[in-house]
Each structure stands twice: as structure tokens, then as C-alpha cells.
C-alpha positions in Angstrom: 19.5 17.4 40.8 19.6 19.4 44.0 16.5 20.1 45.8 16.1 22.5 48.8 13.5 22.8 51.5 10.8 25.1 50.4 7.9 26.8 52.0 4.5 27.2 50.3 5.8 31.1 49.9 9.0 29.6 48.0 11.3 30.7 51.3 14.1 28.3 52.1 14.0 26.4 54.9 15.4 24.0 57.5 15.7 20.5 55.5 14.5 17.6 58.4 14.3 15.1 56.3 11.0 13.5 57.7 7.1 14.6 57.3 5.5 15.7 60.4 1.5 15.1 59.1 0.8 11.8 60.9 -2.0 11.1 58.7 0.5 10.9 56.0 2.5 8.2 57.4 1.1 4.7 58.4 1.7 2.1 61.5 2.3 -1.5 60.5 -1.0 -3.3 62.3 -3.6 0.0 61.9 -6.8 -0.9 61.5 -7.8 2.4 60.6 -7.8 3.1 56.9 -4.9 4.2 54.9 -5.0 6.6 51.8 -2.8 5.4 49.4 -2.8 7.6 45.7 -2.0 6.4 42.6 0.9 8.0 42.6 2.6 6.5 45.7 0.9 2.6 43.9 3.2 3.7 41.1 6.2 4.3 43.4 5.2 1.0 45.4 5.5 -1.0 41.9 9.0 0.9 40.8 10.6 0.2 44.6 9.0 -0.9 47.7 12.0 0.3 49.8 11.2 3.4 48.5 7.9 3.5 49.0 8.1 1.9 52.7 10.4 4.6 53.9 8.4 7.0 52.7 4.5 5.9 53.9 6.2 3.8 56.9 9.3 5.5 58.1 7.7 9.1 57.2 11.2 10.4 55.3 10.4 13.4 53.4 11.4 12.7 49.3 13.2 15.2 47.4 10.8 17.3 46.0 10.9 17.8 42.0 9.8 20.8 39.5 6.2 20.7 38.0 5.7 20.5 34.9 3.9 23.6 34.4 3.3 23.6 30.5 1.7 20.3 30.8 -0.2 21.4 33.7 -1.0 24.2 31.0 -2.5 21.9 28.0 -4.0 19.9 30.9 -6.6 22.8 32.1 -6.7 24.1 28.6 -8.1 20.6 27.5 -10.3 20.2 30.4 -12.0 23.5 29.4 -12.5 22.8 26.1 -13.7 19.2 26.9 -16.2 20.8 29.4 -17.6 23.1 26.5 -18.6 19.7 24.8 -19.7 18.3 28.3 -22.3 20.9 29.0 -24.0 20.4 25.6 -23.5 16.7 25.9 -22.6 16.7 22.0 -19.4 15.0 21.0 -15.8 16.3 20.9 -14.9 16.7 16.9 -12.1 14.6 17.7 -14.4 11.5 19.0 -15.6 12.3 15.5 -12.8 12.1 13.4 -12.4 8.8 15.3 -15.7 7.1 14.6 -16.2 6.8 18.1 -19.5 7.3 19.7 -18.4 9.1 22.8 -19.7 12.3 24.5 -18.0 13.8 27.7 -18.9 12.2 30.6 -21.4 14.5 32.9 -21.2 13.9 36.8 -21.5 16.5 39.7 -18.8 15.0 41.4 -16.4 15.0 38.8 -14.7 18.4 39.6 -13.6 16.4 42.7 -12.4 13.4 40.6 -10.0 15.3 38.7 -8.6 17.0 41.4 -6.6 14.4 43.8 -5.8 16.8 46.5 -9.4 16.5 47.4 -9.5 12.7 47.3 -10.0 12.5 43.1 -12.0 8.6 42.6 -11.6 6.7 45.4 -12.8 3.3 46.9 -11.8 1.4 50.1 -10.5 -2.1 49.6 -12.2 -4.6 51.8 -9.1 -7.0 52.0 -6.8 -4.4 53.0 -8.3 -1.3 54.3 -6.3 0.8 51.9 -8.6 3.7 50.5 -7.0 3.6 46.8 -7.5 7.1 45.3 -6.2 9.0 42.3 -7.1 12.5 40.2 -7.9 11.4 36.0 -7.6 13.7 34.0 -11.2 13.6 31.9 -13.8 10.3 31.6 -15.6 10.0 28.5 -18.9 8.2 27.9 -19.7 5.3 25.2 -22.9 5.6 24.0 -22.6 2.2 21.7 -21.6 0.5 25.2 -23.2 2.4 28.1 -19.9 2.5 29.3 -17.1 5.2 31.2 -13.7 5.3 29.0 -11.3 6.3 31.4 -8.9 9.6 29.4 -5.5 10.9 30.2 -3.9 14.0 28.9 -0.5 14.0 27.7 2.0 16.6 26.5 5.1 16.1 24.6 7.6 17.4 21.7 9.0 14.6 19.8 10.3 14.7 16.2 9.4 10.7 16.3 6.2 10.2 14.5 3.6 9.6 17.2 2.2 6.0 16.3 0.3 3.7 18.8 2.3 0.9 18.4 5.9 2.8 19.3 3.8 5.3 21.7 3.0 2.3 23.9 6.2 0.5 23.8 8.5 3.3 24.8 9.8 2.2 28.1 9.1 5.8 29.5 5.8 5.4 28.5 5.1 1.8 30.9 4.0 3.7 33.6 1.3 5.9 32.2 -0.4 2.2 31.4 -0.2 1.5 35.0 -1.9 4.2 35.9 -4.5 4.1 33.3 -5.1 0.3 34.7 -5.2 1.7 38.4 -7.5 4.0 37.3 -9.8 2.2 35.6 -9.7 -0.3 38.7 -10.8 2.2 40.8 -13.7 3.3 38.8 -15.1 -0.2 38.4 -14.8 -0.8 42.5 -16.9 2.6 42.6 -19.5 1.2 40.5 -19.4 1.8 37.3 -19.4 0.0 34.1 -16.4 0.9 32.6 -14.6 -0.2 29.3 -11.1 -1.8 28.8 -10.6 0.4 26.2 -8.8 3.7 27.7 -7.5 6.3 25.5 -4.1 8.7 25.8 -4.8 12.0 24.0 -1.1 12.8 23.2 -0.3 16.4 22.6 2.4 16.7 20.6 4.5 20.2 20.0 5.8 20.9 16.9 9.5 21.5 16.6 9.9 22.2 12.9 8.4 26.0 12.3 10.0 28.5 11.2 9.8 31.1 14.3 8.2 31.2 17.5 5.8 34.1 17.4 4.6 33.7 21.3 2.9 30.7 19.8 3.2 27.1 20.3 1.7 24.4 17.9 0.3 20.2 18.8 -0.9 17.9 16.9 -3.1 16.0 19.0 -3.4 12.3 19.0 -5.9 9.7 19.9 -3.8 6.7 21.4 -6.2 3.6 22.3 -4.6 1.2 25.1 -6.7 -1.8 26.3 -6.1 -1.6 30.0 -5.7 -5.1 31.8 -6.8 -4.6 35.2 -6.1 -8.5 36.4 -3.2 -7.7 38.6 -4.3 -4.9 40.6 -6.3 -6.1 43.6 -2.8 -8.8 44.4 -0.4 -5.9 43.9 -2.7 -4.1 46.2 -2.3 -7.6 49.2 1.0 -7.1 47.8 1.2 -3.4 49.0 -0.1 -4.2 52.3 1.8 -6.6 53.2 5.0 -4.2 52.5 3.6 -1.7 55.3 2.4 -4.2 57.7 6.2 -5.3 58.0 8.6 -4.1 60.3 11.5 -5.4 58.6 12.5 -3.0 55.4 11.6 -4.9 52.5 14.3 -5.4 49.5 15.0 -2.3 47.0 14.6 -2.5 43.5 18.5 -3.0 42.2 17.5 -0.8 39.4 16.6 2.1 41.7 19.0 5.4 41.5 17.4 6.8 44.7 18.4 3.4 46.8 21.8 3.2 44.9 22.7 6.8 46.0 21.5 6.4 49.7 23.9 3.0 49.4 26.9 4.8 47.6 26.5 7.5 50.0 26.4 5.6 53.4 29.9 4.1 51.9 31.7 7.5 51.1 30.4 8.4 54.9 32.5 5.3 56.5 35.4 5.2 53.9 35.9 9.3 54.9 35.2 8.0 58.7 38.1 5.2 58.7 40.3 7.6 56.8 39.9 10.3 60.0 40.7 7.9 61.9 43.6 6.4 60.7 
């Protein structure tokens, strides 16, 4: 895919190829703490080249669409979770699960779903990384006294959505990860918060008749049990990558690195040929 320099008005422009925000890029040997969201953890775990010539070396990625009908079920679930919320009564689905949950209520959790304004957060002592990350909806356990940590998810697969093949897909690994990350964060913040996270998996139906200007889920309850034991040593891990002045290795499986290689070669093999 081919993706040109935009404004925030959509208007083309001038492609540099590095940030210029300051705050967004960080100086091996600062002191000063470091923002680092889940989403850049996540790109740190999948290739730390990557990741260190983005946070370190400031170069600006290639920018990607959104999503924008999963950004759609997204705020339509949050609003109907929120009716639930309010009354502190239980979403029927909770019910048809057996599961003694009720919406989590919190002033500040406007804030934590929202990760342009610093979503949950916590500073780690060891590193001085803050560790941040917008969730999509927390839920509360009224058997356990505990936070479930939820994430929304939209999809349109003919597959049957089972928890056991919904969990093993290998394009499903990293939404684990984050679930892990996030319920890490929460319990650095404070709270008590289960193991047991939960995906609700909206999934569109493909096999009507017609359209009609109408779109169709069934929704699914998907219960992972989050292992948080590696976190806080990937985060050392992490640190350690941006504290370095020497690049650290890529990720052989990474298409972003392998292009940036292939294309370096083209570059000389066209040079020599000029040349010649």
C-alpha cells in the first residue's frame, strides 16, 4: 500500500520522513519519563528495529486507514454499555453468561478509554517508562470484587466463532497481548483485577438475503485468562532497546525491515549500473 503525507484537513503534503514533536521521540540516557502506549509495546514485541527507529531515531511510519466501522460498533457498544453503567444493573449479556458483572463506574474512565488523553497509565519505577493505553470498557465482578478488563471486537467471518479457534488464530495473538498489557497496567494503578479478561466479538453476518441499509452481529462472549508474568521483563527489555545507541537486530519476519533492506539494494545495484 501506498501512503501519502496528509494534513489533519486531508491536504497533501511534503513527505519528511521524520516527526518533529520532540516529546514523541526519546534520548538514550533521559532521565525524564517516557510515554510509551500500548500500541508502540506491541510494535516493540513484533520488531524492536522497528520500534527503535521510530521512538529513538524519530522516523515518521507510514500512516494506515482506520477502521472506521469498527470504530463504529466500538462507540455504539460503549453507549449501550453506559446505559447499564448508569443504573449499575447488569448487561443482558453478562446474564445469558451467568456471570455476575455490572459495568464498571469510575469518573475517570472517560479518560481511560480515550488514549489520546493518556487512557490508564502508570510509571514504572525500574525504567521510568509511563506505560499507557486506551481499553475499550472495564467491567466489575461482584462474586470477586474485582475489574475484568473488556475489549471490543468487530469482524465478518463465515467460520463459526468458538473460543478455542478465536484464540488460536495467529491474527488473533496480539489482541492477547494487549489484553495482558492492559490488565498489567491496571493492577500497577491499583486495582484488584481478575485474570479472567473477556473479547466481546462482534460478528457480521454474511449470509442474508439483501442489504436493506442494515447490517446484522452476532455478538460473542470470548473469555481469555490473561497471563501477565512477562510484562514488567519485556518492559527492562524495552528499555534497554532505547537506552542503546547501536540499532538493535530486526525481526527476520518483518515486511517493513525486509522492504527498507530490498530497497537499499535496488538503490546500489541501479547506482553501479550508472556507473558502469
Amino acid at each position: 500500500m501506498i501512503s501519502l503525507k496528509r494534513n489533519g484537513k486531508g491536504e497533501i503534503q511534503l513527505a519528511k520522513g521524520k516527526r518533529v514533536r520532540q516529546s514523541s521521540m526519546y534520548k538514550p540516557g533521559q532521565s525524564s519519563p517516557f510515554k510509551i502506549s500500548r500500541s508502540k509495546f506491541s510494535d516493540f514485541i513484533d520488531c524492536p528495529r522497528c520500534f527503535y527507529l521510530d521512538r529513538v531515531k524519530g522516523l515518521d511510519s507510514p500512516s494506515v486507514p482506520g477502521w472506521s466501522l469498527n470504530v463504529a460498533v466500538d462507540e455504539l457498544l460503549k453507549k449501550e454499555f453506559d446505559i447499564y453503567r448508569d443504573e449499575q444493573k447488569p448487561h443482558p449479556i453478562f446474564i445469558d453468561n451467568n456471570l455476575k458483572f455490572v459495568p464498571f463506574k469510575h469518573p475517570d474512565l472517560d479518560k481511560w478509554r480515550d488514549s489520546r488523553t493518556g487512557g490508564i497509565s502508570y510509571e514504572d519505577e525500574n525504567t521510568n517508562l509511563i506505560i499507557q493505553g486506551g481499553v475499550d470498557d472495564i467491567w466489575f465482578d461482584n462474586d470477586t470484587n474485582q475489574l475484568v478488563v473488556a475489549d471490543y471486537k468487530a469482524q465478518s467471518s463465515s467460520a463459526a466463532l468458538e473460543k478455542n479457534t478465536y484464540l488460536s488464530s495467529p491474527y488473533h495473538q496480539s489482541y492477547k497481548t494487549q489484553m495482558e498489557i492492559y490488565v498489567h497496567i491496571l493492577k500497577k494503578m491499583g486495582f484488584e483485577v481478575s485474570s479472567k479478561t473477556y473479547f466481546v466479538v462482534c460478528n457480521a453476518r454474511k449470509n442474508l438475503e439483501r442489504f436493506d441499509s442494515n447490517m446484522q452481529f452476532d455478538v460473542k462472549l470470548i473469555e481469555y485468562e490473561a497471563d501477565t508474568s512477562w510484562v514488567e521483563e519485556k518492559i527492562i527489555e524495552m528499555k534497554k532497546v532505547l537506552d542503546s545507541e547501536i540499532f538493535p537486530n530486526p525481526n527476520p519476519c518483518c515486511m517493513n525491515c525486509a522492504y527498507v533492506n530490498l530497497s537499499k539494494n535496488f538503490y546500489k545495484e541501479t547506482l553501479i549500473k550508472s556507473n558502469d
